[in-house]
C-alpha distance (Angstrom), angle and dihedral (degrees) to the residues before:
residue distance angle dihedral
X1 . . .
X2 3.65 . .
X3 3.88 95.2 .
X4 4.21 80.9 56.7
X5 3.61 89.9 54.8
X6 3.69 83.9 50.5
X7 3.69 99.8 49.5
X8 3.98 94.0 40.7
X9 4.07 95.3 69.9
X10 3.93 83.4 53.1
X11 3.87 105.1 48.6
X12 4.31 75.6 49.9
X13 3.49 93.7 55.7
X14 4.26 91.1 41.6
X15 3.58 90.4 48.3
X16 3.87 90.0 46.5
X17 3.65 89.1 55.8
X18 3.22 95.1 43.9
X19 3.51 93.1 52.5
X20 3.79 89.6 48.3
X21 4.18 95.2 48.0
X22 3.84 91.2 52.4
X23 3.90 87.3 53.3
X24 2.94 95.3 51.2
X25 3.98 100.9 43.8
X26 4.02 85.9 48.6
X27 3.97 93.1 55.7
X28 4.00 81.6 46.1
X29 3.27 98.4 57.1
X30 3.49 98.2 39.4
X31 4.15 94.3 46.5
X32 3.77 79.2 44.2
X33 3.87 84.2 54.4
X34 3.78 95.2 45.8
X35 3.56 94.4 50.5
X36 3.89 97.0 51.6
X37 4.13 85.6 48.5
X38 3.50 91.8 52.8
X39 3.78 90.2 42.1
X40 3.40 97.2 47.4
X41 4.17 94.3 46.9
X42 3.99 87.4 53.0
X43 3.76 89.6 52.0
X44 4.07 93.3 41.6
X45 3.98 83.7 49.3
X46 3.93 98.8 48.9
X47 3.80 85.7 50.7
X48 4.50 88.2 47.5
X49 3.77 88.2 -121.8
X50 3.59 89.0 147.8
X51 4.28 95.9 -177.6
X52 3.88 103.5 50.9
X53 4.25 88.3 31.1
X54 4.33 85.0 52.8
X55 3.90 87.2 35.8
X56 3.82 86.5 59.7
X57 3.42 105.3 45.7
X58 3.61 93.7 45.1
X59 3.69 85.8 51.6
X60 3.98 87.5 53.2
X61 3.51 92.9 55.8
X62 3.27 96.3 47.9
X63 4.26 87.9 65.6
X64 3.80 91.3 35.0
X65 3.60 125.0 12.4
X66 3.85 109.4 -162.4
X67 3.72 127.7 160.3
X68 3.96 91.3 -119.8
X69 3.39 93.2 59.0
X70 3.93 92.0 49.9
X71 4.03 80.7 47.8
X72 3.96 83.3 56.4
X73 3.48 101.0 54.3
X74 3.86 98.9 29.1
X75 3.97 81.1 53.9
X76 3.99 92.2 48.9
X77 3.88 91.5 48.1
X78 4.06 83.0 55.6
X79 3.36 99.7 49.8
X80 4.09 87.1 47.8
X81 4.15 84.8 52.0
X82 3.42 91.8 -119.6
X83 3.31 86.7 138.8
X84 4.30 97.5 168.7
X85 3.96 86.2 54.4
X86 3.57 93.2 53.2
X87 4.02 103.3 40.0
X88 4.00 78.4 50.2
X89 3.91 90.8 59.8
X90 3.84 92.2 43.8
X91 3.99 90.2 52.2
X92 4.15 85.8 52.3
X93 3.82 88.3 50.5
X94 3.61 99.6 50.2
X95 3.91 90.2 48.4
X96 3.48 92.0 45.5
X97 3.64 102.2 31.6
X98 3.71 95.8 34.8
X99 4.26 94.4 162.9
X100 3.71 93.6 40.5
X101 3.82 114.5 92.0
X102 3.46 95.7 -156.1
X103 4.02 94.5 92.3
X104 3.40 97.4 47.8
X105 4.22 93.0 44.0
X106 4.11 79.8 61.0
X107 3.97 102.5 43.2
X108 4.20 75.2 51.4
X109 3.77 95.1 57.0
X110 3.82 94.3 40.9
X111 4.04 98.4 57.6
X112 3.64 89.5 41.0
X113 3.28 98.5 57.2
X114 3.85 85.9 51.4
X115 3.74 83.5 41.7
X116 4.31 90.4 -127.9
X117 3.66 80.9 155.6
X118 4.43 85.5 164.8
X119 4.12 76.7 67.9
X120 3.45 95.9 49.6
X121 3.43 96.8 52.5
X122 4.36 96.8 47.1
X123 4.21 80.3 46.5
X124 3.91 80.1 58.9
X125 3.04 96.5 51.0
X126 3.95 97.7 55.2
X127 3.74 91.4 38.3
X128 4.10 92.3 58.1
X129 4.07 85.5 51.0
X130 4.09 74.2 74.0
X131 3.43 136.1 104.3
X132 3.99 103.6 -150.9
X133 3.81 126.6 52.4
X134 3.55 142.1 -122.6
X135 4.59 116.3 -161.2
X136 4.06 82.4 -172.6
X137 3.91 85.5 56.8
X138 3.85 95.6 34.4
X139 3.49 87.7 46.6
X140 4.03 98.3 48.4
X141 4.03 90.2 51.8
X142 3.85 95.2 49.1
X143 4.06 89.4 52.6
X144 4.25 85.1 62.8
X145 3.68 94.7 22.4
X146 4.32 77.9 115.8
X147 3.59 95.0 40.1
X148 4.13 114.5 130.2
X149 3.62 148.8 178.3
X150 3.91 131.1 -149.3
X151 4.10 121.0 -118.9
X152 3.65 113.5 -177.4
X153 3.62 138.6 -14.2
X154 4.09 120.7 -131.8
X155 4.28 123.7 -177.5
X156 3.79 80.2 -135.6
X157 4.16 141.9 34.9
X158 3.71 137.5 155.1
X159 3.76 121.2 -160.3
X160 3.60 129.3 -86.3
X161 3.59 117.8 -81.2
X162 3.98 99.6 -159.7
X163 4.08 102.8 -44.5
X164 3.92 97.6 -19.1
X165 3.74 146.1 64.3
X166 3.84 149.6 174.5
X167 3.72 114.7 -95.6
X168 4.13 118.4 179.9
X169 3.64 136.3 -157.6
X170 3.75 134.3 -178.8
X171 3.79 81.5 -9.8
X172 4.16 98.5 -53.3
X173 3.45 121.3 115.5
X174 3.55 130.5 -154.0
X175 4.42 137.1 146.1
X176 3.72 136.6 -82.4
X177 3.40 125.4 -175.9
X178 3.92 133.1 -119.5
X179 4.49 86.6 -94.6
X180 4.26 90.6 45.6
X181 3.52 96.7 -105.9
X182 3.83 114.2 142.2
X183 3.94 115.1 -107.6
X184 4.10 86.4 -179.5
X185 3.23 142.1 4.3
X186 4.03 116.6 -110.5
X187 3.60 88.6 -85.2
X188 3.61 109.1 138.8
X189 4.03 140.6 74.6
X190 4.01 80.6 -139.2
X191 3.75 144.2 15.7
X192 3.76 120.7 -157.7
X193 4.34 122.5 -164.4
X194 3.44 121.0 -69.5
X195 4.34 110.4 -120.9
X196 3.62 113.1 179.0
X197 3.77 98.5 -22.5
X198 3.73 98.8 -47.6
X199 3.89 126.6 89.5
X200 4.21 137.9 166.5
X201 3.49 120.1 -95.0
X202 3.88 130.7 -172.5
X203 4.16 104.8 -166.9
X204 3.53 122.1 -155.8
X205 4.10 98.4 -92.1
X206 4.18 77.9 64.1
X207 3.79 96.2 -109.7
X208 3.84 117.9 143.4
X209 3.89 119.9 -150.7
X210 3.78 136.4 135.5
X211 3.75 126.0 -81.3
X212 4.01 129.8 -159.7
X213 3.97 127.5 -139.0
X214 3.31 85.5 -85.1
X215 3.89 102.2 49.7
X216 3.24 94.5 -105.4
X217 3.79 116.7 152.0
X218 3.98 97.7 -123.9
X219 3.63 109.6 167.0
X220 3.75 143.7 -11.9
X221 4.07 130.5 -114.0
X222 3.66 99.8 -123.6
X223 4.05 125.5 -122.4
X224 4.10 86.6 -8.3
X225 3.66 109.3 155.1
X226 3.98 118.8 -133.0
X227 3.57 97.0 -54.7
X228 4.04 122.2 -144.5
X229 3.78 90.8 -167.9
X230 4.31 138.5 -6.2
X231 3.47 130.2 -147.1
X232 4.21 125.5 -134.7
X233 3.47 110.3 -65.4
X234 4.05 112.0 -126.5
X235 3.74 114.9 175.3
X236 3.15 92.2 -4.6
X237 3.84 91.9 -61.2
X238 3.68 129.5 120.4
X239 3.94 148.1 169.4
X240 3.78 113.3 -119.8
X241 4.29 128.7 -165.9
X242 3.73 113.6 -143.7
X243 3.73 90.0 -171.9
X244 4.44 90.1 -87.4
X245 3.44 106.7 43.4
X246 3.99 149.2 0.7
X247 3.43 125.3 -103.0
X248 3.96 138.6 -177.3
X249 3.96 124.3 -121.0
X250 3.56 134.9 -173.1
X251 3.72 102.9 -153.1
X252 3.63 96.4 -140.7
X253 3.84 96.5 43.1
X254 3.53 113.5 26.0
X255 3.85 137.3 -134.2
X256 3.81 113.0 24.5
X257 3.93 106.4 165.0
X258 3.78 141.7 -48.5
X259 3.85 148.3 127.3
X260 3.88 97.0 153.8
X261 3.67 124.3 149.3
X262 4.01 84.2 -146.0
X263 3.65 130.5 27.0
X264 4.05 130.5 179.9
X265 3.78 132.9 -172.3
X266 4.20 123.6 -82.3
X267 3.65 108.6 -94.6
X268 4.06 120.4 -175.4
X269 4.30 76.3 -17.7
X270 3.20 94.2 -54.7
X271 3.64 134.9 92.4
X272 4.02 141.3 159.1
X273 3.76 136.2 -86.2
X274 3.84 138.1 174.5
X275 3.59 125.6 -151.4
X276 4.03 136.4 170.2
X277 3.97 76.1 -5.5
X278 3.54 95.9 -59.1
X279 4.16 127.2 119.6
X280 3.79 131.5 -156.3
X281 3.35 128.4 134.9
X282 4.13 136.7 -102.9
X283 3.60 141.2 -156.6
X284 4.21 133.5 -136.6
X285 3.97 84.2 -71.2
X286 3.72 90.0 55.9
X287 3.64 90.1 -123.2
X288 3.69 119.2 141.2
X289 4.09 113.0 -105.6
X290 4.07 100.1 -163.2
X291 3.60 118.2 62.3
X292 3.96 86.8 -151.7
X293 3.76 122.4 75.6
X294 4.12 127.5 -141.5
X295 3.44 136.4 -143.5
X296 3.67 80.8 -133.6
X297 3.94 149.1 -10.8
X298 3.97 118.0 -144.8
X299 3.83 107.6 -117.5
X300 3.89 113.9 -170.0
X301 3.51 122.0 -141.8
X302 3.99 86.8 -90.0
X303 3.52 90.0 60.0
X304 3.49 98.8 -111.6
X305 3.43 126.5 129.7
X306 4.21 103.2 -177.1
X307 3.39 124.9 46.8
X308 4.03 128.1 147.4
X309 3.64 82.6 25.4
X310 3.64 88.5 -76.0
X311 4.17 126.1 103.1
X312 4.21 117.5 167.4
X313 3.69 118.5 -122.7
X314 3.71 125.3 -158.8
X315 3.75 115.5 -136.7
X316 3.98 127.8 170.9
X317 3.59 87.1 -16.1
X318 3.85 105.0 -47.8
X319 3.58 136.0 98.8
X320 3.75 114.8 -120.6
X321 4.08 125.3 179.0
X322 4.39 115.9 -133.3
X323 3.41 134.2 167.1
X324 3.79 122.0 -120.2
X325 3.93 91.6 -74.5
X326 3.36 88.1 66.2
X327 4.34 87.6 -113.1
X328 3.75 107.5 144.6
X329 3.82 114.0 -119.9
X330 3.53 101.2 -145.6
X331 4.14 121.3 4.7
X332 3.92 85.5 -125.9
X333 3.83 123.2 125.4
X334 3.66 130.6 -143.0
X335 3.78 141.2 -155.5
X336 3.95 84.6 -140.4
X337 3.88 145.7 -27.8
X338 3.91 145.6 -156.4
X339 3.65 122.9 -154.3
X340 3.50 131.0 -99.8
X341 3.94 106.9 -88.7
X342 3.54 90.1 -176.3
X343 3.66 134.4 9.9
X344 3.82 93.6 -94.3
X345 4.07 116.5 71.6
X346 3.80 137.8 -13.6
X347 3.38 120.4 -145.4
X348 4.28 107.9 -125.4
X349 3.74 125.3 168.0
X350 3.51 127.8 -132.6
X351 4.03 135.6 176.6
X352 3.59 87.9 -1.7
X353 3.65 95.3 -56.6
X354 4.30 127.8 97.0
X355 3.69 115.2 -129.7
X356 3.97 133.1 162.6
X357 3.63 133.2 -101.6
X358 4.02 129.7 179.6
X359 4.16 119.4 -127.9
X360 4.53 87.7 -82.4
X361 3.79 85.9 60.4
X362 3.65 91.2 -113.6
X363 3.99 114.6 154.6
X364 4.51 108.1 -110.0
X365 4.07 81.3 168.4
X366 3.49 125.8 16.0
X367 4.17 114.4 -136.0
X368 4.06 106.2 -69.6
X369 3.78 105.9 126.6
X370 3.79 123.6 87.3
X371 3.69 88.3 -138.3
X372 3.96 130.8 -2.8
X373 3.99 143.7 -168.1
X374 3.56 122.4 -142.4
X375 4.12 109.4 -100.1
X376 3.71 108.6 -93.5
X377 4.23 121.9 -166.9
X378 4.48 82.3 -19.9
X379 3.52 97.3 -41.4
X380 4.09 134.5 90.2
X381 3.71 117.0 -179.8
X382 4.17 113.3 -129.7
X383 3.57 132.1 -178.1
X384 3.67 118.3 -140.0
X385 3.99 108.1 -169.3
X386 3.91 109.9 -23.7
X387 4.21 93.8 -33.2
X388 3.90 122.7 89.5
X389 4.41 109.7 -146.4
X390 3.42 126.5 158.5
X391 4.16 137.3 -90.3
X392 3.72 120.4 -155.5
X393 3.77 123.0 -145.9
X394 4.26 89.2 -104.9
X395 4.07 80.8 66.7
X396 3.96 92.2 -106.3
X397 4.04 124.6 142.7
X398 4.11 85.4 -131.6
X399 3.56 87.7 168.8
X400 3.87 123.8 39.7
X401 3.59 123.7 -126.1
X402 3.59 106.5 -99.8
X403 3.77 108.9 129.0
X404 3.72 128.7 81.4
X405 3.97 98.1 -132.1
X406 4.03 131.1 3.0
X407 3.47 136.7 -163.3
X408 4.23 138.2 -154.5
X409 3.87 119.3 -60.0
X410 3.20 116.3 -119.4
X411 4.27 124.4 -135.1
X412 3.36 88.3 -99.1
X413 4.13 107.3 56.5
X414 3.95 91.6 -96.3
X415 3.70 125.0 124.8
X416 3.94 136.3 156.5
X417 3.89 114.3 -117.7
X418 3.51 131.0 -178.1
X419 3.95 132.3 -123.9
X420 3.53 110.2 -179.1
X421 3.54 107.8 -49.5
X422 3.53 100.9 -26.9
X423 4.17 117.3 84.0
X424 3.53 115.8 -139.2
X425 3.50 136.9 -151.1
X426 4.21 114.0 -121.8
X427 3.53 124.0 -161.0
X428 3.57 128.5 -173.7
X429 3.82 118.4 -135.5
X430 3.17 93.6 -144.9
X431 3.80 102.0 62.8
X432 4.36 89.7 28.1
X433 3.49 110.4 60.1
């Protein structure tokens, strides 16, 4: 009995090891298995035999599944341009390797090499709901981060004013929106701005009356005669041509005062006004706020003449920028100017060349472009030679000059180009997708 008690511990210990050896010489043999898989799809796929090399790694990842092994294969499948194979490999990845990048750098390569850039762009957005980062991806989104794609065409556009504009066809005007969708229909002889959802209309029996965002008719102008063309409306107040001269309305109460041979929108309560061939400016009253008179005000195709607290004045020839006192900001004289159309930089030419200044009159880009835009949302259109592109505010040509004229950006990566004589809506992938 004792030399049982003896003997027991040992058979224990023998089985133990045993146990322990035929562990071990399974996960041998099957490592051993793994690695001749793995070897033998790397040799299949230097030789392109694509059904013993995919036989193989499948094989592999059968023993071992590991997310650079799916990297491998989804990689091979790429090189081979079977591009559905390997976007199908990079979609297991990122399910199953969620927090490695590796899936997503892959999914990248594949739908830019088909140039889906729309696809890149949603992948970007899941992969910045992430916590680690990838340069290569980083890296792959910034080389399209400029990359666009063309809506509609129109014979006619205006800018944006805030997240609409005028669009015309066949000579009828109506809205889009800053994405391209239709806020009309071309349903009007004449389409004034937009301002806080509510903008001038002139339909096609000639009557003028106020719309909403959605084109509902909303209110009237009241007393205005038939109108050829209406300003902004700004509380409720706006500057209407009867075909020889500008007046202002209140659209509740009617006539308030006019006779100008130019007229622009109200801007901070003020807003610009020619008459006998003089400019200055005037308030709600209609009563002129600078002593001094100009040979001319810059109005933008808003009709607004001050924004940013800035407007340009042209005196003796030269373009000057003041604020609303009429106090020049800086002494310096240019060739020509555009108004702010944001609170960043003005476009302002000088020696024959447009450059950029900021609302002090200090220089962000020194006269170089043939023509320029003031920036708009971090982007000002320039023309270099006969071709209009697009500057962004870190001084780069992001998009090449290729169009024939250009308009504003709007907030949300949408601008009008033009293309012979047919303007064209742009749209950024990166903000449309």
């Amino acid at each position: 009995m004792s030399s049982y008690k003896l003997i027991f511990p040992i058979i224990m210990v023998l089985v133990m090891l045993g146990s322990v050896y035929m562990l071990w010489d399974t996960r041998a043999k099957v490592k051993a298995e793994y690695d001749e898989a793995l070897s033998q799809a790397r040799e299949y796929a230097e030789q392109d035999i694509e059904k013993y090399a995919v036989e193989n790694y499948t094989k592999a990842l059968d023993i071992n599944p590991t997310v650079d092994v799916y990297y491998e294969l989804g990689k091979y499948y790429f090189d081979i341009e079977s591009y559905k194979k390997s976007l199908d490999v990079a979609e297991t990845m990122m399910d199953e390797y969620a927090d490695n990048v590796k899936g997503y750098e892959l999914a990248l390569d594949v739908y830019l090499s088909k140039n889906n850039f729309r696809d890149c762009f949603e992948l970007n957005d899941v992969y910045e709901k992430r916590s680690k980062k990838s340069e290569k991806f980083e890296k792959g989104i910034e080389k399209i981060k400029y990359e666009f794609y063309i809506e509609a065409s129109f014979q006619g556009v205006t800018s944006f004013c805030g997240d609409v504009c005028s669009v015309m066809k066949e000579n009828s005007w109506g809205y889009r929106d800053k994405y391209g969708d239709s806020v009309t229909g071309l349903n009007f002889n004449f389409t004034g701005p937009m301002f806080d959802g509510y903008a001038p209309v002139i339909d096609k029996e000639g009557d003028a009356y106020i719309i909403d965002s959605e084109g509902s008719k909303v209110d009237n102008i009241k007393d205005v005669p038939r109108a050829v063309s209406i300003g902004m409306v700004v509380d409720g107040i706006c500057p209407v041509y009867d075909g020889s001269s500008w007046s202002y309305y209140n659209t509740k109460d009617g006539l308030l005062f006019g006779g100008y041979d130019s007229a622009g929108a109200f801007s901070s309560e003020v807003a610009a006004v020619q008459k006998n061939g003089k400019w200055n400016l005037i308030n709600y009253e209609g009563s002129n706020v600078i002593d001094d008179t100009f040979d001319e005000i810059f109005v933008d195709e808003k009709g607004i003449s001050y924004r940013n607290e800035r407007l340009f004045v042209k005196q003796n020839g030269s373009w000057y920028m003041i604020d609303a006192e009429g106090k020049k900001i800086t002494d310096e004289a240019f060739e020509d100017a555009r108004l702010f159309a944001d609170t960043t930089y003005a476009a302002v030419k000088k020696n024959g060349k447009w450059g950029y200044i900021d609302n002090s009159g200090k220089w962000f880009i020194e006269p170089t472009y043939d023509e320029a835009r003031s920036f708009s949302n971090g982007f000002a259109a320039v023309k270099i030679g006969d071709k209009w592109g697009f500057i962004n505010s870190d001084k780069e040509l992001c998009i090449e000059c290729q169009f024939d004229d250009a308009k504003e950006f709007s907030d949300n990566g949408s601008v009008f180009v033009k293309e012979g004589e047919e303007w064209q809506f742009l749209m950024l992938y990166s903000y449309n997708h």
